[in-house]
Backbone as a ProteinNet text record, in pm:
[ID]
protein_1_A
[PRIMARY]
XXXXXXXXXXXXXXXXXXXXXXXXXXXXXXXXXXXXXXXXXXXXXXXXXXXXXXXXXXXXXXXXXXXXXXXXXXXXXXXXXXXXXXXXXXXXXXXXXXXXXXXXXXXXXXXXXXXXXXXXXXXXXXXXXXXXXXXXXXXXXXXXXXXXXXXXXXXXXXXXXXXXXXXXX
[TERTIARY]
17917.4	17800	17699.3	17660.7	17547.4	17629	17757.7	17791.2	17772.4	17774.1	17761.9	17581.4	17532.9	17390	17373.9	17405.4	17414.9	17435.7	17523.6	17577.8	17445.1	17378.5	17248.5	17135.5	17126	17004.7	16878.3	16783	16704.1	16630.8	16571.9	16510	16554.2	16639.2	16703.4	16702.6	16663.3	16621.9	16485.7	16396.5	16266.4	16223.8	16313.7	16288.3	16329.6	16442.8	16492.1	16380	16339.7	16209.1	16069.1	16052.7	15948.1	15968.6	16106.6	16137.8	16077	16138.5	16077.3	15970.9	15889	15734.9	15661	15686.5	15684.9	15676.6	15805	15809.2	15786.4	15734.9	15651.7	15525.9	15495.7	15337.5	15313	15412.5	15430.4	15387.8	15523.3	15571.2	15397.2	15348.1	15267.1	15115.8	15091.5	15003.7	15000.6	15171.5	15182.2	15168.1	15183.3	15202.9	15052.5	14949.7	14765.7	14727.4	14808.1	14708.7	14832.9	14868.4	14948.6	14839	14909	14860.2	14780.8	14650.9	14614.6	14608.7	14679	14665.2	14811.2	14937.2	15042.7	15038.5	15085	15067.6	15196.3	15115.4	15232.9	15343.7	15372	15502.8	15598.3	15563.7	15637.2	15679.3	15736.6	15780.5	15839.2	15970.7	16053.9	15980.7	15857.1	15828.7	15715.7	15614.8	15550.6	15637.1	15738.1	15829.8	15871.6	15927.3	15965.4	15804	15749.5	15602.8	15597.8	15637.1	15658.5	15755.6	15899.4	16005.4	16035.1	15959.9	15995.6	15896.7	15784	15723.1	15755.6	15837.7	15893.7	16037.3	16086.5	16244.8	16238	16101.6	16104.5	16037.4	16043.9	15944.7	16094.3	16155.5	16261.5	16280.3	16327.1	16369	16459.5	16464.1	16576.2	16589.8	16706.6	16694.9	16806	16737.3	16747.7	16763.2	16643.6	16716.8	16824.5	16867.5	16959.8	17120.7	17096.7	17212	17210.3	17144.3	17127.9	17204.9	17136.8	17159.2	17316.4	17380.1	17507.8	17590.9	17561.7	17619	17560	17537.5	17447.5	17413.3	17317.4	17278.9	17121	17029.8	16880.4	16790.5	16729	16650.3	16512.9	16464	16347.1	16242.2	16229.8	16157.8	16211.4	16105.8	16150.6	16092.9	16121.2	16094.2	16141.7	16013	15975.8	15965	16008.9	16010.7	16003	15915.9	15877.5	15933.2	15934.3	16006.6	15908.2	15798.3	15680.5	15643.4	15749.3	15797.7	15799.2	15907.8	15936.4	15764.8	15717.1	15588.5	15500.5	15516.2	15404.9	15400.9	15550	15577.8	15551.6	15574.5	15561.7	15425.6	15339	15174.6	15143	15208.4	15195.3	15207.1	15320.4	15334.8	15273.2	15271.1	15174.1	15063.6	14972	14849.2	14817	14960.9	14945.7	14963.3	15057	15090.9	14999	14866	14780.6	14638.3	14647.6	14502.1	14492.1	14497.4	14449.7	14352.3	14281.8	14179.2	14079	13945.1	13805.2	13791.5	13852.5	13846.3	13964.8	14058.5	14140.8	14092.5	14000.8	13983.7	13871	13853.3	13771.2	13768.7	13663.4	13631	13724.2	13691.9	13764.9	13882.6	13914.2	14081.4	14146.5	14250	14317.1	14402	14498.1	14609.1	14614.1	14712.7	14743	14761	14766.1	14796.8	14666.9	14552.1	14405.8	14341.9	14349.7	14292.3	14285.8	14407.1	14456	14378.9	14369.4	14359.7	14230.3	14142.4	13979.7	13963	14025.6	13993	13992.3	14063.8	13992.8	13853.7	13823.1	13647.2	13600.8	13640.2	13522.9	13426.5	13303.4	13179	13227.7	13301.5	13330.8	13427	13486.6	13603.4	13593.1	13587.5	13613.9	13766.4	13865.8	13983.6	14023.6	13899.1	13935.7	13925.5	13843.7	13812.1	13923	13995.7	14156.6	14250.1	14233.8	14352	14374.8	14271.6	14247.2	14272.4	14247	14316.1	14412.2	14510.1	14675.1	14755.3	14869.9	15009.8	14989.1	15056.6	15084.2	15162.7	15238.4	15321.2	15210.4	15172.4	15094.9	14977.5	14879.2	14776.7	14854.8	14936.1	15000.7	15016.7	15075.1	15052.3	14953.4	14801.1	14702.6	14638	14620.3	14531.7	14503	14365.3	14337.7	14374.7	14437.7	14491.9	14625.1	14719	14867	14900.3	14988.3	15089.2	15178.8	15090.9	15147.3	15176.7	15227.1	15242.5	15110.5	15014	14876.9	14858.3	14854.9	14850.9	14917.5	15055	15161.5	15107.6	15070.3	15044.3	14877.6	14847.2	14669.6	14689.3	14781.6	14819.9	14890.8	14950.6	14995.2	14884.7	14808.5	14694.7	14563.2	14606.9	14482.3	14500	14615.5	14720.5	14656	14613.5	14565.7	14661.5	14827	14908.9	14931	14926.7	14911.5	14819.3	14714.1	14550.2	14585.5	14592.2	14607.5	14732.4	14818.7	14977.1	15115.1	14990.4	15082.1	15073	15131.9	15139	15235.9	15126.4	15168.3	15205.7	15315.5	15356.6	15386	15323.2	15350.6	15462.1	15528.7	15661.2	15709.9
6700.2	6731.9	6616.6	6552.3	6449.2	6308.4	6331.9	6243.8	6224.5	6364.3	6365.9	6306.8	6368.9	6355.6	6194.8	6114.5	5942.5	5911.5	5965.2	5913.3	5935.9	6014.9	6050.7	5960.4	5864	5730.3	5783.7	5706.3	5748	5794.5	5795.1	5778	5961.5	6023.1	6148.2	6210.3	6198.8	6277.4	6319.9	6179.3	6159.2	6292.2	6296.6	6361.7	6506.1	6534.7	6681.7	6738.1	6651.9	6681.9	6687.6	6675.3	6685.2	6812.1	6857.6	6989.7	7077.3	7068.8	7155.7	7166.5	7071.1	7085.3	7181.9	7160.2	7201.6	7374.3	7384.4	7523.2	7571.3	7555.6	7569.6	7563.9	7523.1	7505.9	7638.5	7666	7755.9	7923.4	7876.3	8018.6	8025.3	7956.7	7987.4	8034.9	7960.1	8012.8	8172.4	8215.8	8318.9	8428.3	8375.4	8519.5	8541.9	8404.6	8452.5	8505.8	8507.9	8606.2	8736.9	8772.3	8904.3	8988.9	9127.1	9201.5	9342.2	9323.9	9465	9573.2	9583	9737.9	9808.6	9689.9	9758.2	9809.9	9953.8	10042.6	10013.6	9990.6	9939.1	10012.7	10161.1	10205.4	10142.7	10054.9	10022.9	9846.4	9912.2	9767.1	9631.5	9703.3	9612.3	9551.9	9627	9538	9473.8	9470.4	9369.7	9235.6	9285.6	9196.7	9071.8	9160.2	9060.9	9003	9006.6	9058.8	8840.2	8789.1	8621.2	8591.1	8602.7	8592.4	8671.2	8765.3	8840	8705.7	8650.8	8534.8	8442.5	8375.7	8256.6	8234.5	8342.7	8334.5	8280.7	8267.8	8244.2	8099.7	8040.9	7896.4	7785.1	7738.2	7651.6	7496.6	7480.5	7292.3	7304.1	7213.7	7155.3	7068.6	6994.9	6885.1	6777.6	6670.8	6535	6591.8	6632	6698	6717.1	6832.4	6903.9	6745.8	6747	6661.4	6504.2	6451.4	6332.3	6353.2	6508.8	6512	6543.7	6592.5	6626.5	6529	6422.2	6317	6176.4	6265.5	6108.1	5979	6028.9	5953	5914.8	5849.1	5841.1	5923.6	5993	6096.8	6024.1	5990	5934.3	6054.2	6145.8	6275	6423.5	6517.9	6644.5	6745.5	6814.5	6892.3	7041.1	7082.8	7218.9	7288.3	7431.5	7477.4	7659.3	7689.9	7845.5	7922.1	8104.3	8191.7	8216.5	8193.2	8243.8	8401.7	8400.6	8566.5	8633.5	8636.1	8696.4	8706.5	8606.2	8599.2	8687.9	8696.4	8741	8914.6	8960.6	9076.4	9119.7	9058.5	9079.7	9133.9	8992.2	9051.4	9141.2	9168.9	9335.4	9448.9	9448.1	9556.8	9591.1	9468.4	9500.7	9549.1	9497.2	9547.5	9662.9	9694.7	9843.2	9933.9	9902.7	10003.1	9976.2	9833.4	9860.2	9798.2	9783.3	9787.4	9842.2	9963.5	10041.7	10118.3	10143.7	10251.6	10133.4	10191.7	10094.1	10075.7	10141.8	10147.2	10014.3	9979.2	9897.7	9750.5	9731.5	9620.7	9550.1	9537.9	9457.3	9307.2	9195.5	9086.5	9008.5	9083.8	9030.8	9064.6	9130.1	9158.2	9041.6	8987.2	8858	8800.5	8949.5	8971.5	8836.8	8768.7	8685.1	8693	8803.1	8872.9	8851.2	8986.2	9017.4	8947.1	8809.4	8722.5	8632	8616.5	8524.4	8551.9	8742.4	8824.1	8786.5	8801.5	8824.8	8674.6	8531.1	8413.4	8447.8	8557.6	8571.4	8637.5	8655.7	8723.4	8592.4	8491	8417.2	8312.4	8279.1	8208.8	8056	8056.7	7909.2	7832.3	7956.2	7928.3	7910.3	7766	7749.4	7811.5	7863.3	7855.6	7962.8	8025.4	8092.7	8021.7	7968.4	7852.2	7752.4	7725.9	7608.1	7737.4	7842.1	7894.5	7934.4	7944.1	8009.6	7854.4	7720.9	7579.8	7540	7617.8	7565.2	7730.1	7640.3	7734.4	7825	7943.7	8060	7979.8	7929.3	7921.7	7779.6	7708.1	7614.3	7673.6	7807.9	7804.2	7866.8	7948	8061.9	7952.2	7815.7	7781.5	7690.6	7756.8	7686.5	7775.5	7895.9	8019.2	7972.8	8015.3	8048.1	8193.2	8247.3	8415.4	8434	8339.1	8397.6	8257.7	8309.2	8223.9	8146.2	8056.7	7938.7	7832.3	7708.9	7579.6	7476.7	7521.2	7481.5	7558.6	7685.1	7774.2	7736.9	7619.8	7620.5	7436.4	7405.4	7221.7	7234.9	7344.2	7349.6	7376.6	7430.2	7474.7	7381.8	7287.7	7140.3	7031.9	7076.6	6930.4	6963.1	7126.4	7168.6	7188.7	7139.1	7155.5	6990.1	7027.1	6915	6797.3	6848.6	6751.1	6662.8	6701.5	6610.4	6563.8	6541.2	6485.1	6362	6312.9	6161.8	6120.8	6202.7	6183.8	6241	6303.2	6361.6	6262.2	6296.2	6274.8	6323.8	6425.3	6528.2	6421.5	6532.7	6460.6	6562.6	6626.8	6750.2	6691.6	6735.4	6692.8	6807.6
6414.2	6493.9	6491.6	6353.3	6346.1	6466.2	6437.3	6568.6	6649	6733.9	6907	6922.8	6800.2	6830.6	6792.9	6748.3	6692.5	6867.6	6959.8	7066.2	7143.8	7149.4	7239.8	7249.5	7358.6	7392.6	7299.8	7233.7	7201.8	7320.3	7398.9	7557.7	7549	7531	7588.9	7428.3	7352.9	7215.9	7194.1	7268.2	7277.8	7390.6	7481.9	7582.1	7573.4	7502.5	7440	7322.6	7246.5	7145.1	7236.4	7355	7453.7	7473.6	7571.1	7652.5	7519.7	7415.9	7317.3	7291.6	7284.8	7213.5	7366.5	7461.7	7582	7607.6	7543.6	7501.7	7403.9	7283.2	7213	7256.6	7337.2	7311.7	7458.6	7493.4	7657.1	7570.3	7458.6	7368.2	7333.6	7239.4	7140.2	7255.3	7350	7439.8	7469	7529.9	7561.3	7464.5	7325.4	7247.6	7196	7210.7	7178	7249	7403.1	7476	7519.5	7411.4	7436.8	7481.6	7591	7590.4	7533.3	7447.9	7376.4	7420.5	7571.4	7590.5	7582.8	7528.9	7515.1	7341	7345.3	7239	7141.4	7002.9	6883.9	6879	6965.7	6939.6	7031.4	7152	7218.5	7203.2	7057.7	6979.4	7059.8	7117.3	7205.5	7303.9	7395.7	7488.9	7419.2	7340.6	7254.7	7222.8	7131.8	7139.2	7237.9	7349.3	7451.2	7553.4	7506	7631.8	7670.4	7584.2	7602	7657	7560.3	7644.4	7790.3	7770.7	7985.1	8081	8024.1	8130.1	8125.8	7996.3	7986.8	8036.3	8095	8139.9	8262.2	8320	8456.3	8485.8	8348.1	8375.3	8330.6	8368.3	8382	8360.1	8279.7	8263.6	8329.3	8433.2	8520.1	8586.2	8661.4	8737	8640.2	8652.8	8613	8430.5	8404.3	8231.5	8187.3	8236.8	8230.7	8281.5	8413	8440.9	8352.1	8327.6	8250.1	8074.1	8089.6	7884.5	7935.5	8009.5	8012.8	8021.3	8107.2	8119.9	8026.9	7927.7	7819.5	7870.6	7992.6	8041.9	7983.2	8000.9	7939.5	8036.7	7988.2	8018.1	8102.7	8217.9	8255.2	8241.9	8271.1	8324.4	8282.9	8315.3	8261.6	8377.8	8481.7	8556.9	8544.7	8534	8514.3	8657.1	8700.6	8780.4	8744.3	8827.9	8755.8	8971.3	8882.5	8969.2	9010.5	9068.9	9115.6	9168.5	9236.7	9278.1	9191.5	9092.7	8963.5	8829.9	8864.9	8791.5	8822	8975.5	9101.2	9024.2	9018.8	9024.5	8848.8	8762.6	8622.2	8632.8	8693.1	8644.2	8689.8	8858.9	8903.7	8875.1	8790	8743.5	8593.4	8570.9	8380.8	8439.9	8545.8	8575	8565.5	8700.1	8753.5	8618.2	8518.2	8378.9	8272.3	8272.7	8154.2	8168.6	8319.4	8323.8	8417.7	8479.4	8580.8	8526.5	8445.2	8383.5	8328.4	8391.7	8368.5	8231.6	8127.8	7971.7	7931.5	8074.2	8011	8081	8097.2	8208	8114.1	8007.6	7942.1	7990.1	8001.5	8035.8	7860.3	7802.4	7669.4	7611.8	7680.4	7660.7	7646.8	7593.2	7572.2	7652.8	7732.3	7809.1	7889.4	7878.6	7994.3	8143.1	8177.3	8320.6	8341.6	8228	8288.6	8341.1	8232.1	8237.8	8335.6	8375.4	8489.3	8595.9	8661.1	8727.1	8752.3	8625	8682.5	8698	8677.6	8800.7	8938.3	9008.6	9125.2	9179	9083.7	9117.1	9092.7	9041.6	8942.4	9068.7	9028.6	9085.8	9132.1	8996.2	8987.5	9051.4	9175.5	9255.9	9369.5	9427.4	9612.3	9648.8	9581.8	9644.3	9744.8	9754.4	9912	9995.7	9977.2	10106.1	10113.1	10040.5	10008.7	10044.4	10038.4	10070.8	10236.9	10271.4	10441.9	10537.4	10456	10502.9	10459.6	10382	10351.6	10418	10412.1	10452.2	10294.1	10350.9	10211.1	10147.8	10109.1	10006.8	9924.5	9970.7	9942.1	9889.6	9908.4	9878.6	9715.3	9730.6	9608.6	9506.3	9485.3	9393.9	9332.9	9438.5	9367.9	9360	9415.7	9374	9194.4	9192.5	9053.4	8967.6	8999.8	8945.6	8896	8992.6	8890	8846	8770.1	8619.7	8758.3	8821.9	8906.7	8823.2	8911.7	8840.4	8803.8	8822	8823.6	8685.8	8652.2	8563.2	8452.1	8444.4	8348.5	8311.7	8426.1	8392	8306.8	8357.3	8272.1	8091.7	8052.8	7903.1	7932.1	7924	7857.9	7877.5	7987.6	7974.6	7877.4	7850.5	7775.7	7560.8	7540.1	7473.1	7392.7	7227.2	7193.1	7159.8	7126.1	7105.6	7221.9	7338.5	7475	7554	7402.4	7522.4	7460.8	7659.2	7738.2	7729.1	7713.8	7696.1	7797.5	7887.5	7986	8138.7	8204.3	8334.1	8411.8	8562.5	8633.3	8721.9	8810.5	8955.9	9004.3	9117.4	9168.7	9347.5	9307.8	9416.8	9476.9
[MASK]
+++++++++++++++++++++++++++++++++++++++++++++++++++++++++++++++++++++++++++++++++++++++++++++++++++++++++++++++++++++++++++++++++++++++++++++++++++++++++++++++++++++++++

């Protein structure tokens, strides 16, 4: 095994120890702002309440095909189910914050939270959304777990201050 891994460019180890810290730092975001309105008997979905949003945020591309073909890794492209996201936060909403007792401003929930950026003061993006195509405004809305939403927790992420660089393609 320490073999195959001796054969791997440094360039594409450097870059496999990235994808990870990546997801780590995705994981560890998602599980501080678990949801407090899911109830401790419902162990399993506490449990999964990270892994059900992180199944839908994806390393792929050039990663994936480069490390297969031990080739050197230039880049790492991330790609999320937006749909699948769209519908997660929908339905957590609809099952744990539909009651004014569950809608706290301080709740932690990653959904809630996301959610009440669309009320917020501090947002022109109605005005950016009524001048782009739908699919264009959806992943800049300030409210769902978009790609704007996923590049802000890595640029906000202290192991990667001044170490990143976005390219939205």
């Amino acid at each position: 095994m320490d073999e195959k891994l001796d054969e791997i460019p440094f360039e594409s180890k450097r870059a496999m120890a990235c994808a990870a810290l990546f997801t780590d730092i995705f994981q560890k975001y998602i599980e501080a702002h678990q949801c407090e309105n899911i109830p401790e008997q419902n162990k399993d979905e506490l449990d999964q309440f990270a892994t059900e949003i992180l199944d839908h945020v994806i390393i792929v591309g050039g990663f994936c095909r480069d490390l297969l073909l031990n080739r050197t890794i230039k880049d790492i492209d991330i790609i999320i189910n937006l749909r699948e996201l769209c519908k997660l936060q929908t339905n957590h909403l609809k099952k744990y914050h539909h009651k004014q007792a569950d809608q706290s401003r301080e709740n932690r929930c990653v959904y809630w939270q996301r959610y009440l950026q669309k009320f917020s003061d501090e947002s022109n993006l109605n005005e950016a959304q009524a001048q782009n195509q739908e699919m264009v405004a959806m992943h800049n809305v300030n409210y769902l777990l978009n790609s704007k939403f996923w590049v802000d927790i890595l640029r906000n992420d202290a192991l990667l201050d001044n170490k990143l660089s976005v390219r939205d393609v």
